[in-house]
N, C-alpha and C positions, 0 to 999 in steps of 0.2 A: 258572482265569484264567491265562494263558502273558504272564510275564516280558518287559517290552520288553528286546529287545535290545540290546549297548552302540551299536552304530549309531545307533539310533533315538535323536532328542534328541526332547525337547519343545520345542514352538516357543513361545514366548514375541511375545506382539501387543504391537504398539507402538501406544500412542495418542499422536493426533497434538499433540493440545491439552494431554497433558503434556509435552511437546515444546515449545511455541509459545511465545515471547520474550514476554512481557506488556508492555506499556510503562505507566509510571506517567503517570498525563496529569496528577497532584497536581503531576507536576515543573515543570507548563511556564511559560516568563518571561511571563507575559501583555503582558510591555511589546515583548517580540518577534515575539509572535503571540496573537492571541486566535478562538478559535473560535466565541463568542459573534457575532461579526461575520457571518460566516457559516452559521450555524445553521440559520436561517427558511431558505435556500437549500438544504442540503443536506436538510431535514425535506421541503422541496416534494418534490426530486427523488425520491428513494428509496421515497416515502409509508409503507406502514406495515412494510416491511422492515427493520426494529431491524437486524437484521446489517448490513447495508449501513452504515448511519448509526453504526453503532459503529465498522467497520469503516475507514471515511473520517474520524472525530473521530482514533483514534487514530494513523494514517497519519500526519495532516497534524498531529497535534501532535509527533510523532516526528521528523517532517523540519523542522518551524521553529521548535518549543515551545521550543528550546536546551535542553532537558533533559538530551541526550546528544549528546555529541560526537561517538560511531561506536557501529558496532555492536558491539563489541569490549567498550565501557562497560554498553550494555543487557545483552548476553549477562553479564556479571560480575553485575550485579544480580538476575538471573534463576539464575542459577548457584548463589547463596548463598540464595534462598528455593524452589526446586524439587527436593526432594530426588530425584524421577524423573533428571532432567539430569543431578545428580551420581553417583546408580547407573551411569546408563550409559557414563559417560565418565571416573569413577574422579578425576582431579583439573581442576582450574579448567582451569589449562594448555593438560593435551588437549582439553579443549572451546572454548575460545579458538581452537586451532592448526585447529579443523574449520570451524570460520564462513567465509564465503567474504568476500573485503573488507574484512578486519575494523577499519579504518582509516576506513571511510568509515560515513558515513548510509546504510548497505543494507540489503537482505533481501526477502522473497518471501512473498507474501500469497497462502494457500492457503484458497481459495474453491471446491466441487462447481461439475461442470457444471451452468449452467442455475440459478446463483446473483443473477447481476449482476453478472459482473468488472468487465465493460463498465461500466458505472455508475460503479462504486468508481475504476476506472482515472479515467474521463471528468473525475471529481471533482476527485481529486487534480493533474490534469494543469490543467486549467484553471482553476482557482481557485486554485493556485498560480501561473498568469501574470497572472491579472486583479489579484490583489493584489500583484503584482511582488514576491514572492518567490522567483521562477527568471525568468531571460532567456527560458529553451527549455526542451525537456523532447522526452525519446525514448520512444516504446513500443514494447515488444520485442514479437514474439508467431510463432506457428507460422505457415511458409509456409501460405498458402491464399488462393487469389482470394478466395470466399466470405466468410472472415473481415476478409480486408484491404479488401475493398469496403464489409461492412456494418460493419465499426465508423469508416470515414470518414464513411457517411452517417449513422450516429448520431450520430455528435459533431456534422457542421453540424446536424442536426435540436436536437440539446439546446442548442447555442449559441445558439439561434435563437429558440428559446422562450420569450417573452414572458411567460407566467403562473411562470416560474421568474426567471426576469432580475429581476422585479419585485421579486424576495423577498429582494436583496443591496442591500447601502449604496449609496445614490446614486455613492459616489466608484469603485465596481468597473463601475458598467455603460457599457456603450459602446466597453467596449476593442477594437480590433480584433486576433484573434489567428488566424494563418494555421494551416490543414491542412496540411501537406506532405506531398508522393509521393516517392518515393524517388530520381524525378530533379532535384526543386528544390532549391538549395543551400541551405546552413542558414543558418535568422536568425533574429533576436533574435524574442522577442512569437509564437512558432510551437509548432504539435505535428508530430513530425515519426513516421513510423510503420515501422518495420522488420520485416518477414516476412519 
């Protein structure tokens, strides 16, 4: 059997989901947000796609549960129970200094092709406006007519939805919330979509 070479390293795989920022949803102020409220809503949507529905509880208890102030706080809490994160990044610090925004409520939900991003986005964007907890709301995503066309007409198709609308507190239906193109100016109560 011949000797690897010093060249030769062994590659070392990264899994992704030792990686991933957990969020505690034990944390969240229920008097700030409660997910209960919309639940029946989000179980219609998704049907029996548990990722999805897990995927959209924790999002949206992250972004209003007050749990955490930025992502800065999560990453710290995640930092001192994942001992993966602290192999790879040696002290608290440099892994703090790698988060991108780490100041703010951010970060990036990685979902396979052919998951339901669509979904989980649609989720979060809209029933964070119906329960006005955001003015507005932006979605980034890759140039593509294709994409840019069909997740505009998914979202007016799921706004539109009757056997799903049904499934939210009387106080959330009815809102009227605008699609926006990339020439209409921004306002309040809208999704606006950037490709």
């Amino acid at each position: 059997m011949a000797k690897k070479s010093k060249r030769q390293k062994a590659i070392k795989r990264l899994n992704l989901s030792d990686h991933t920022l957990d969020i505690n949803i034990r944390r969240c102020n229920y008097n700030k947000f409660s997910f209960s409220d919309i639940e029946e809503y989000v179980r219609e949507l998704v049907g029996s796609r548990d990722y999805q529905y897990d995927a959209i509880k924790q999002i949206m208890i992250y972004l209003w549960g007050g749990s955490y102030k930025n992502i800065a706080e999560l990453g710290r809490e995640n930092y001192k129970q994942k001992l993966q994160i602290q192999q790879r990044f040696g002290t608290e610090e440099n892994f703090l200094h790698q988060l991108p925004l780490p100041d703010r409520l951010s970060g990036v939900v990685h979902m396979a092709t052919g998951t339901g991003k669509s979904y989980v986005i649609f989720a979060i964007a809209w029933l964070s406006l119906i329960m006005g907890l955001t003015k507005r709301v932006l979605v980034l995503g890759p140039a593509s007519t294709i994409i840019e066309h069909g997740l505009r007409e998914k979202f007016r198709e799921l706004i539109n939805k009757r056997e799903f609308n049904s499934k939210l507190p009387q106080r959330y239906r009815g809102k009227a919330i605008n699609l926006l193109t990339d020439n209409d100016p921004i306002e309040d109560d809208s999704i606006d979509r950037q490709f």
